[in-house]
N, C-alpha and C positions, 0 to 999 in steps of 0.2 A: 233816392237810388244809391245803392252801395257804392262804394270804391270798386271793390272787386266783387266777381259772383260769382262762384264755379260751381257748377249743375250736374250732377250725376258720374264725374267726374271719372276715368278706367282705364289700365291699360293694361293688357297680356303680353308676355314676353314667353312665344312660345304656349306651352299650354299651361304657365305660368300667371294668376292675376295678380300681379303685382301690386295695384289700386283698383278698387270697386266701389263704385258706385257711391264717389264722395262731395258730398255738399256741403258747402259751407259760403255765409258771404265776410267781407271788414266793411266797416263803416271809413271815411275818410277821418284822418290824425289817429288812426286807431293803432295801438302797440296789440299784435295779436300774436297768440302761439300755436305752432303745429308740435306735440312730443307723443310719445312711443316709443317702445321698445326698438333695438337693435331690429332692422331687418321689417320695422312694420310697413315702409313705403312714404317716409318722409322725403328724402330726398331726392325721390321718384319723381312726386308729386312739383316740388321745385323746379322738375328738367320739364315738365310739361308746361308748365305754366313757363317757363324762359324758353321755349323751343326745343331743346336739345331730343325731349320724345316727343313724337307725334301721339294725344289721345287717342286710343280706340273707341273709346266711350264716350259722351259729356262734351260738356261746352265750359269755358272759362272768359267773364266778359271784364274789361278795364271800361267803368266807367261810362257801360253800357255797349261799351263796342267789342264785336265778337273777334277775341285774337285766337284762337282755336285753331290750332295747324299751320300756325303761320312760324317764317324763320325769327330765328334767334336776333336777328338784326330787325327786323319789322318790328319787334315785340321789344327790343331794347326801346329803338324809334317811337312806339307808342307809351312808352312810360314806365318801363321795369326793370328793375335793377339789382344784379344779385354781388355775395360773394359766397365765398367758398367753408367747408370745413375746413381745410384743408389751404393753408394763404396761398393767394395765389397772384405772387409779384410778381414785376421783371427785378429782378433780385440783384444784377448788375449793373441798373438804369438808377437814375438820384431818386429821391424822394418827389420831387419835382416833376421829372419826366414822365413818373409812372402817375401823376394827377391830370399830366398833358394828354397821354394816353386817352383817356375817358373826355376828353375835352373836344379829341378832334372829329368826335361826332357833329357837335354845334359849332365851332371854329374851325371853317376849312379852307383851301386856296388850291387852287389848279395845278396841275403836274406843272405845266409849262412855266407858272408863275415860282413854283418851288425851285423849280432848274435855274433857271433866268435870275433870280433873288431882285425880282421887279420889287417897289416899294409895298406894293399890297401884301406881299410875304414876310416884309417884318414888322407889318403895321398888325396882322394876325398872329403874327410870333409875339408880339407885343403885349396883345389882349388876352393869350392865351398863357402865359406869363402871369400878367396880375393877376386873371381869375384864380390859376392855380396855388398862388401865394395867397389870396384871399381866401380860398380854402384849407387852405394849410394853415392859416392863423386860426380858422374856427376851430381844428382839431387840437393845435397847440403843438405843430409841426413846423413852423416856418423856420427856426433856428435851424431845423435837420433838412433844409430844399435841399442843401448839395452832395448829403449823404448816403452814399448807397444803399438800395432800400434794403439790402442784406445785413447791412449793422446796425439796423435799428433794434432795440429790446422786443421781444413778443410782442407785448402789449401795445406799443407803436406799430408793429407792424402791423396788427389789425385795424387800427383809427386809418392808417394809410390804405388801407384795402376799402373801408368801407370813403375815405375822402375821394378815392379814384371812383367809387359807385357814385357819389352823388356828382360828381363831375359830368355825369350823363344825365342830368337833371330829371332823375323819374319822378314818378309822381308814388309808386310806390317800391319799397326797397324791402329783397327779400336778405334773410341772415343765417347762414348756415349753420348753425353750431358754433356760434361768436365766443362763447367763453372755452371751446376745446383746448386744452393743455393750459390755462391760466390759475395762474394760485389765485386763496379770497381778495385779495387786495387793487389785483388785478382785473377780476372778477364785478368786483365794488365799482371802480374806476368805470370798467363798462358799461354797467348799467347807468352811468351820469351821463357817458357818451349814447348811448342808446336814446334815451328822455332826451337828451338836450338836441340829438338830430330832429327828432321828433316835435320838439318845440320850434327849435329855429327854423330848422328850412318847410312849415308845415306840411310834415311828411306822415305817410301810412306805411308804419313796418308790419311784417309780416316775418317771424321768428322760426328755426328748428331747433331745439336748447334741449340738451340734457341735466342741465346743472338746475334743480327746481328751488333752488334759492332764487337764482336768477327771473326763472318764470314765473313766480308766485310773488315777484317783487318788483315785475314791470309790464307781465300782459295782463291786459284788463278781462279777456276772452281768448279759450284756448277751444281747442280741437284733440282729441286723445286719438291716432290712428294703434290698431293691432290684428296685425296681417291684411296690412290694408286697406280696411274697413274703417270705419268712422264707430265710435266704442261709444264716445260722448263729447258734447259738447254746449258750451257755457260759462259762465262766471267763473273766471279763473281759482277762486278758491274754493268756489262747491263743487267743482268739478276735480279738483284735486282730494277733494275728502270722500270723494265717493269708491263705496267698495268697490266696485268693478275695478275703477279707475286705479285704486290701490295691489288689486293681486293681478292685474294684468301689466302693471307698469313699474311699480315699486315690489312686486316680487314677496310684499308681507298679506 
């Protein structure tokens, strides 16, 4: 059985179809890629699959279990976990705070026990503490816990965005457009962190990338969306050399 499976997949906005009729499944540890053109319905498809649109069309199953129309918080809870194009910090919160943030889904204590600062409240502040520092050393962050996540370099800032995703411990982690505004270097750097989340925490990503150095150099299986639609999909490099794939995406 797949990791994930999403089944005929659709959504109109208006008399707009936004997504049609899209299939596709990942296998579990799988690095896969969703790219298209501006405007084909990539990150459409993201909000449906995390809650944010309700399908009109199709079914999307984790793992066999049908989350289809369910909230954004059900759908975290059952094991999905995204970030952003677009970073998206508490930007005047430490480095720290914004990994607590994601934490206090699984680490939590009762209003009255928060008020009170009964023992069971710093013995969870506690746990919740070293996890986040143990995740901050996997990214190579722990020097920066007390730093505002607003002075961190770009490139930090996104290892901190995706540290606060896996802090919700999913089983699969979506990526928006992780290399947006990054030089090669930066770029390079990601893809180690990409693979090595992917290794360590035995994880299933699930990618939207326009930089196809990047995709052609860490998903194994892609998906080409254009207007929508599902164009082709397969083996990341035959699927990149295909005509279609080339004048509908690459513009030659």
């Amino acid at each position: 059985m797949s990791l994930l499976t999403v089944k005929s997949l659709g959504i109109s906005f208006g008399g707009l179809r936004a997504v049609d009729d899209l299939s596709f499944s990942i296998e579990k540890n799988e690095l896969y890629g969703l790219i298209g053109p501006n405007g084909a319905g990539k990150t459409t498809v993201f909000n449906m699959l995390t809650g944010v649109y309700k399908p009109t069309q199709g079914t999307f199953l984790l793992n066999g279990r049908n989350l289809t129309g369910m909230s954004t918080t059900a759908i975290s809870h059952a094991g999905i976990a995204r970030t952003f194009q677009n970073i998206r910090l508490f930007h005047e919160m430490s480095v720290l705070d914004n990994v607590k943030v994601g934490l206090h889904e699984s680490i939590s204590y009762s209003t009255l026990t928060g008020i009170l600062r009964l023992p069971a409240f710093f013995a969870k502040e506690k746990a919740m503490n070293e996890k986040a520092m143990e995740l901050l050393s996997v990214f190579g962050l722990e020097k920066d816990a007390e730093t505002l996540a607003n002075n961190l370099p770009y490139g930090a800032q996104r290892k901190l965005e995706i540290a606060r995703a896996m802090a919700t411990n999913p089983v699969l982690l979506l990526l928006d457009e992780p290399a947006a505004g990054m030089n090669p270097n930066e770029t390079e750097e990601l893809m180690k962190t990409i693979r090595f989340v992917r290794d360590h925490f035995d994880m299933t990503i699930l990618l939207i990338e326009h930089d196809m150095r990047l995709v052609s150099g860490i998903c194994e299986r892609i998906t080409v969306l254009n207007f929508g639609q599902e164009l082709l999909s397969g083996n990341t490099k035959e699927v990149l050399q295909n005509d279609q794939v080339v004048k509908a995406y690459l513009g030659e």
